[in-house]
C-alpha positions as CSV (number, residue, x, y, z in Angstrom):
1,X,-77.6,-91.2,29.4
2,X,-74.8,-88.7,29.9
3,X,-71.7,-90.7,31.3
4,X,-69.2,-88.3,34.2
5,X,-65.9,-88.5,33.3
6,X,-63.1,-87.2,36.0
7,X,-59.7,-86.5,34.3
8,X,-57.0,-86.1,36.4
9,X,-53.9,-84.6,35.0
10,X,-51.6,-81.9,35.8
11,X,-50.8,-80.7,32.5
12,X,-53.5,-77.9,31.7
13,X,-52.6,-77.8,27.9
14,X,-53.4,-81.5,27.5
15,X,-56.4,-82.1,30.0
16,X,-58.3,-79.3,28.4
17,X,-57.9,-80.8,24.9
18,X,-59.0,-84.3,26.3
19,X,-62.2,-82.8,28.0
20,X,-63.1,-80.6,25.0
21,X,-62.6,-83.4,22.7
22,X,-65.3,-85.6,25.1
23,X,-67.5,-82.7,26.1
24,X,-68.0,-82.2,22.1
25,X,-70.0,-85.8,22.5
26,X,-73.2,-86.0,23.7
27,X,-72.8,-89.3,25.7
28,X,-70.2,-87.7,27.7
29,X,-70.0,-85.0,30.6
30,X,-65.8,-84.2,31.0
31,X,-64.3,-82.4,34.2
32,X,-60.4,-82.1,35.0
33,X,-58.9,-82.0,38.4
34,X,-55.2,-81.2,39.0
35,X,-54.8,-82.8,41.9
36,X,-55.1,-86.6,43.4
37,X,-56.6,-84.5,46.7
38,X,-59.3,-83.2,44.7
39,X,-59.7,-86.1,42.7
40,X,-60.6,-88.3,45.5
41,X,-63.0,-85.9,46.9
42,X,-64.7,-85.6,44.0
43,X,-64.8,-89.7,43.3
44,X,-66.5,-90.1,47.1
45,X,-68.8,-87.6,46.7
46,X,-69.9,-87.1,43.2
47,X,-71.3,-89.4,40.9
48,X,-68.7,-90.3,38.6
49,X,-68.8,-92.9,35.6
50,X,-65.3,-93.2,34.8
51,X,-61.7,-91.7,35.7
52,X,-59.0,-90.8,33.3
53,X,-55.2,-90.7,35.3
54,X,-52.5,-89.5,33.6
55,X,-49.5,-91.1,34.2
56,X,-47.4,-87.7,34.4
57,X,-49.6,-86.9,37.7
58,X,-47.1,-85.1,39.8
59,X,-48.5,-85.0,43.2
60,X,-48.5,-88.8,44.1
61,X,-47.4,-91.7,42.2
62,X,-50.1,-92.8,39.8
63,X,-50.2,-96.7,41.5
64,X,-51.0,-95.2,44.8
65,X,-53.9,-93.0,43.4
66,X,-55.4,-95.8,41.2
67,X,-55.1,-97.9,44.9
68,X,-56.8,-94.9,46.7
69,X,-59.5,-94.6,43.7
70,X,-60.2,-98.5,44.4
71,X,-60.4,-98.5,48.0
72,X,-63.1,-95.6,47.5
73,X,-64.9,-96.7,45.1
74,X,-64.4,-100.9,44.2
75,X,-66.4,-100.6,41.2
76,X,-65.4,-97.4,39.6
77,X,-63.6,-98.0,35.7
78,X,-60.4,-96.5,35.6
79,X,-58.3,-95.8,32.1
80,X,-54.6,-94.5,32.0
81,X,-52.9,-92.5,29.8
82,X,-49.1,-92.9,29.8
83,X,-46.3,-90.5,29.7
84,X,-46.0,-89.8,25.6
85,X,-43.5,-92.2,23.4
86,X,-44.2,-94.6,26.9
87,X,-45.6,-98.0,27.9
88,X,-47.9,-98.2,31.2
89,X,-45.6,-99.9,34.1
90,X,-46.8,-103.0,34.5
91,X,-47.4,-102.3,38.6
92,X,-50.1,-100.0,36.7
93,X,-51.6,-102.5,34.0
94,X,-51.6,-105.0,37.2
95,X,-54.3,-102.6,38.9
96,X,-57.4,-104.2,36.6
97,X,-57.5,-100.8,34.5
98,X,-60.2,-100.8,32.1
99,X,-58.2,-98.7,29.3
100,X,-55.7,-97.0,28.1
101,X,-55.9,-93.8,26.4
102,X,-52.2,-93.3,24.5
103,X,-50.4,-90.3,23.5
104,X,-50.7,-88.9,20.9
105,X,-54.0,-89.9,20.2
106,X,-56.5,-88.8,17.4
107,X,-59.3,-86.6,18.8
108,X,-62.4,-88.5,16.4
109,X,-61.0,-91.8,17.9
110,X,-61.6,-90.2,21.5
111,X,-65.4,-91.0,21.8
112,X,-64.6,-94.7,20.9
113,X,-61.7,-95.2,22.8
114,X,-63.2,-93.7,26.4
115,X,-66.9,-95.7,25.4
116,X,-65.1,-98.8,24.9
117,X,-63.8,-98.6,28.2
118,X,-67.4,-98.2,29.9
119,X,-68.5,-100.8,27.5
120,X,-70.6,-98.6,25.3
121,X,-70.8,-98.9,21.5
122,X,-70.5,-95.2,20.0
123,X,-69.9,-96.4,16.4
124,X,-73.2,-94.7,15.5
125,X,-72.6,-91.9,17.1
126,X,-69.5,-90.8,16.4
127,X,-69.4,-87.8,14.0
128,X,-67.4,-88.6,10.6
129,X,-65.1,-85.6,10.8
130,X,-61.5,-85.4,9.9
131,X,-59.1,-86.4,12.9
132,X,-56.6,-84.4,14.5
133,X,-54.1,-85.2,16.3
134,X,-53.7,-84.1,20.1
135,X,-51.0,-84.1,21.5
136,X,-48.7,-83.3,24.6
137,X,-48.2,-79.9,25.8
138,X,-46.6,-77.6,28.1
139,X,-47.8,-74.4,26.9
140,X,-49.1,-72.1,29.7
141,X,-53.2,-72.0,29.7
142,X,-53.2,-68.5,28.2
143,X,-51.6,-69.4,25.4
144,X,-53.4,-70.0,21.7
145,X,-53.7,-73.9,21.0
146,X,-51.8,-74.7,17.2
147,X,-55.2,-74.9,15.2
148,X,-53.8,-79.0,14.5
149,X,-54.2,-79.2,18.6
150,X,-57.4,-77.9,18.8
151,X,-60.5,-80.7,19.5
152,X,-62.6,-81.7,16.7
153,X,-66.2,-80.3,16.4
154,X,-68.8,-79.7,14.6
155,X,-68.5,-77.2,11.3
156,X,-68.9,-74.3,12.9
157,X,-69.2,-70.4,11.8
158,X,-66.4,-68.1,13.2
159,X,-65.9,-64.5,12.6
160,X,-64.6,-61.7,14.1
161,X,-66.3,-59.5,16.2
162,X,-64.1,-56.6,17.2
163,X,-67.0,-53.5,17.9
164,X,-70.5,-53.3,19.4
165,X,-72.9,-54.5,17.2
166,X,-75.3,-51.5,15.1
167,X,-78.9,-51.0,16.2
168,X,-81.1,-53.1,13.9
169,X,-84.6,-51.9,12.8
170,X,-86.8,-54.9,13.5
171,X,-89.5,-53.6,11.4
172,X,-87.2,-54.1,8.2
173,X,-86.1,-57.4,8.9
174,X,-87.5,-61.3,8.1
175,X,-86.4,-63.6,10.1
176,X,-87.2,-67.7,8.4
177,X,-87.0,-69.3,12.1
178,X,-88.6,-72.6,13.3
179,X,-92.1,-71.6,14.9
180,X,-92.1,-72.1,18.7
181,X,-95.4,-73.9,19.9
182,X,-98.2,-70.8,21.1
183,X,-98.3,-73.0,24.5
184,X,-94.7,-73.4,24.6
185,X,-94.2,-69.6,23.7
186,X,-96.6,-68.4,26.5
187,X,-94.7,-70.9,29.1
188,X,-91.8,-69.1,28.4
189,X,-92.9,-65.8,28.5
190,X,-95.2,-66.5,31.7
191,X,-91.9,-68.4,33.8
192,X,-89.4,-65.1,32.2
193,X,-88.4,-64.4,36.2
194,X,-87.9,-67.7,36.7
195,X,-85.6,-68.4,34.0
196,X,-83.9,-65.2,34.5
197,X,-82.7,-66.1,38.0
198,X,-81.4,-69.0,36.1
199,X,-79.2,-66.9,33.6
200,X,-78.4,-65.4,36.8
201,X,-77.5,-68.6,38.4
202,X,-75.3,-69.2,35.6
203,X,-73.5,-66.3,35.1
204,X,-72.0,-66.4,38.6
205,X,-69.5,-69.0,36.9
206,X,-68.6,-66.6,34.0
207,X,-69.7,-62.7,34.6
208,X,-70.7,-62.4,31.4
209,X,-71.8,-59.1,29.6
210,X,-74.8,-60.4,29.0
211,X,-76.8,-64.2,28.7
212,X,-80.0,-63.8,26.2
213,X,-82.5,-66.5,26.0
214,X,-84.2,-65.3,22.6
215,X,-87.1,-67.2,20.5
216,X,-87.1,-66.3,17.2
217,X,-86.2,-62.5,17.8
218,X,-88.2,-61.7,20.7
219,X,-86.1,-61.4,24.1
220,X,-87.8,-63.7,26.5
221,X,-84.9,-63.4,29.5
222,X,-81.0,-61.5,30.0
223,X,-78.9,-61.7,32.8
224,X,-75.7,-59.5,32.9
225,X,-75.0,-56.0,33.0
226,X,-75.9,-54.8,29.4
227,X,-78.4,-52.1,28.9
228,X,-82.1,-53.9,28.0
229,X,-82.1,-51.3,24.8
230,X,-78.8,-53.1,23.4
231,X,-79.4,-56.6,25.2
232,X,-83.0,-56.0,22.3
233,X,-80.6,-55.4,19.6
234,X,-78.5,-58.0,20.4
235,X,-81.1,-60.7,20.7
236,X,-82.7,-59.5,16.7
237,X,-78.7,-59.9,15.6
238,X,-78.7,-63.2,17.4
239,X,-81.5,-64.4,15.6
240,X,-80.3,-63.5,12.3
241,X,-77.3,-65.5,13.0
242,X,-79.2,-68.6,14.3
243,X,-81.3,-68.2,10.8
244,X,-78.1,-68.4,8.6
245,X,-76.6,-70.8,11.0
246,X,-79.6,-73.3,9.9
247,X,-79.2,-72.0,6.5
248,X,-75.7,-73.9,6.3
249,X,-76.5,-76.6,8.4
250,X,-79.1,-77.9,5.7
251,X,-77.0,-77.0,2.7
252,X,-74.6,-79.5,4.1
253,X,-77.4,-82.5,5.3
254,X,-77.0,-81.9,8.4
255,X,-79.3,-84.9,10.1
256,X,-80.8,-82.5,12.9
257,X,-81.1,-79.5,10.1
258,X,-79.2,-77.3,12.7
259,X,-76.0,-76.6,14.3
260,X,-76.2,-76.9,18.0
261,X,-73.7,-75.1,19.1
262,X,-72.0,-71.6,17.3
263,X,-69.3,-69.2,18.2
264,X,-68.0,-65.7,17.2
265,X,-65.1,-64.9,18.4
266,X,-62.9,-61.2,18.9
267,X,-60.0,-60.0,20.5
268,X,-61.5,-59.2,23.6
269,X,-65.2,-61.1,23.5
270,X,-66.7,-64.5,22.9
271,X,-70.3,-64.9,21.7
272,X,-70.8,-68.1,21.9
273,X,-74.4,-69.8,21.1
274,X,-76.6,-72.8,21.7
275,X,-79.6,-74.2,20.2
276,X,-83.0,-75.6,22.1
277,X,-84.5,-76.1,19.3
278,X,-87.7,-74.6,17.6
279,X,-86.1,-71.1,17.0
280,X,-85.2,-70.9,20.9
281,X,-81.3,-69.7,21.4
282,X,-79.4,-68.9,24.4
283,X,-76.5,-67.1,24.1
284,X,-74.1,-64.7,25.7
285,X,-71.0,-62.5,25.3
286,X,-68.2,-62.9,27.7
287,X,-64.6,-62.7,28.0
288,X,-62.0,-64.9,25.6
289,X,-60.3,-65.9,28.5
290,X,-63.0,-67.6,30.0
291,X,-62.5,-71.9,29.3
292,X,-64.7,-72.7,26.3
293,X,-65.0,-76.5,27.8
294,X,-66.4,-74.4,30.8
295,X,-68.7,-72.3,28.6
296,X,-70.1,-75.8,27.0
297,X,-70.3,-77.8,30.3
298,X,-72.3,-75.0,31.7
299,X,-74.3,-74.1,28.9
300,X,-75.4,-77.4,28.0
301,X,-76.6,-78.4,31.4
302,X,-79.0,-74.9,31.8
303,X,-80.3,-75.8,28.7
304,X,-81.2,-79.2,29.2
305,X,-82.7,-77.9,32.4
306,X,-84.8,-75.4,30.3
307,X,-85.9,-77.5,27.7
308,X,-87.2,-80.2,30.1
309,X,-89.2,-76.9,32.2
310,X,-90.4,-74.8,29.6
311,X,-89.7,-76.5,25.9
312,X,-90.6,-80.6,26.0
């Protein structure tokens, strides 16, 4: 069961690589608040497994916040994570923390480190991918992250997209996919408004171009403003790519046979991808400057939603 995580931490640079780095792991659902206001609202009325505070919070003195968090919520595990090159005050380790989270830290240990504080064993789940280290920041949001910053994740393919994509004659083209179930096929195709109001739903967070649910290469639901001529063309490029994509993944053992998650990326757009399984993609094409931990978050939780409506 996905565990909430709340992070709360004024410094942009450095909360967005902690929840990337936790959002990359499937036991874990990161958010970031900047603020011990919003923080607290969100502790009372959301259900939240665990808060990270950051130590540098600049709003209210950490020991106050960690007090507040208690008086809300008695129960609720709390880690810190100090100020870099620092200890935690001991008027802070006297709070009955559950963990501390120290900078710089190694983003492959994250998983560990944060389940250990909930009292989960990850070992197995971990991924065995080289570790990078994260560390402190005060580079403004719109600046590129130094590629030894960036959150691990899984191998994924990256390329430059810098024009709209060519028609592609669908009549000349094989596409090797995983075979969708008839049944499961038909659901999709009979509940397409359905799921489109969903895309819809969705895109309200992210005004995307376009969002494509595709199986195989046939375009079961869009949502954006692309034409439906080039949203077609789109979704027969997007399942080339999703063929290739599981091309690699089994070259290199992969234990699912697939990558779940794929992004291409220009100056301008992001087409980022994720997998339901059985040949079924959703993916759309949206601004860089959009927050890829956003774009995850998001994506992830209309796809679980889909594949427990239309897929399972």
């Amino acid at each position: 069961m996905t565990k909430n995580i709340l992070i709360i931490d004024s410094d942009t640079s450095f909360s967005t690589i902690l929840s990337e780095g936790l959002n990359n792991h499937q036991a874990f659902s990161a958010e970031v608040t900047l603020s011990s206001t919003a923080a607290l609202q969100k502790v009372v009325e959301q259900s939240v497994d665990l808060v990270i505070v950051d130590m540098s919070i600049k709003d209210v003195s950490p020991p106050k916040l960690i007090k507040a968090i208690r008086e809300a919520k008695s129960s609720l595990p709390i880690m810190v994570t100090p100020v870099i090159g620092q200890d935690v005050p001991e008027n802070v380790k006297s709070l009955d923390i559950q963990g501390i989270l120290p900078k710089p830290f190694f983003i492959g240990d994250l998983p560990k480190i944060v389940g250990g504080a909930l009292g989960l064993d990850l070992d197995s789940q971990v991924p065995d991918l080289p570790a990078q280290p994260a560390r402190n920041s005060n580079t403004r949001r719109s600046s590129p992250t130094p590629a030894a910053e960036k959150p691990v994740e899984a191998p994924q393919p990256v390329a430059k997209v810098e024009t709209a994509p060519a028609p592609v004659a669908a009549a000349t083209t094989e596409i090797y996919l995983p075979t969708l179930e008839a049944r499961k096929l038909e659901r999709l195709r009979k509940h397409r408004e359905d799921i489109v109001n969903q895309l819809k739903d969705m895109n309200s967070d992210f005004r995307a171009e376009v969002i494509l649910l595709t199986a195989g290469s046939e375009l079961i639901a869009k949502a954006g403003t692309m034409s439906d001529k080039r949203a077609d063309e789109l979704a027969m490029l997007v399942a080339k790519s999703a063929e290739t994509i599981s091309q690699m993944a089994r070259f290199l053992g992969e234990r699912t046979k697939n990558f779940e998650q794929s992004m291409h990326e220009g100056s301008r757009f992001r087409l980022y991808s994720y997998s339901l399984g059985e040949g079924v993609v959703l993916s759309m094409a949206l601004d860089v400057s959009v927050p890829l931990g956003i774009i995850r978050h998001q994506t992830r939780r209309t796809c679980q939603q889909l594949i427990k409506d239309y897929i399972r």
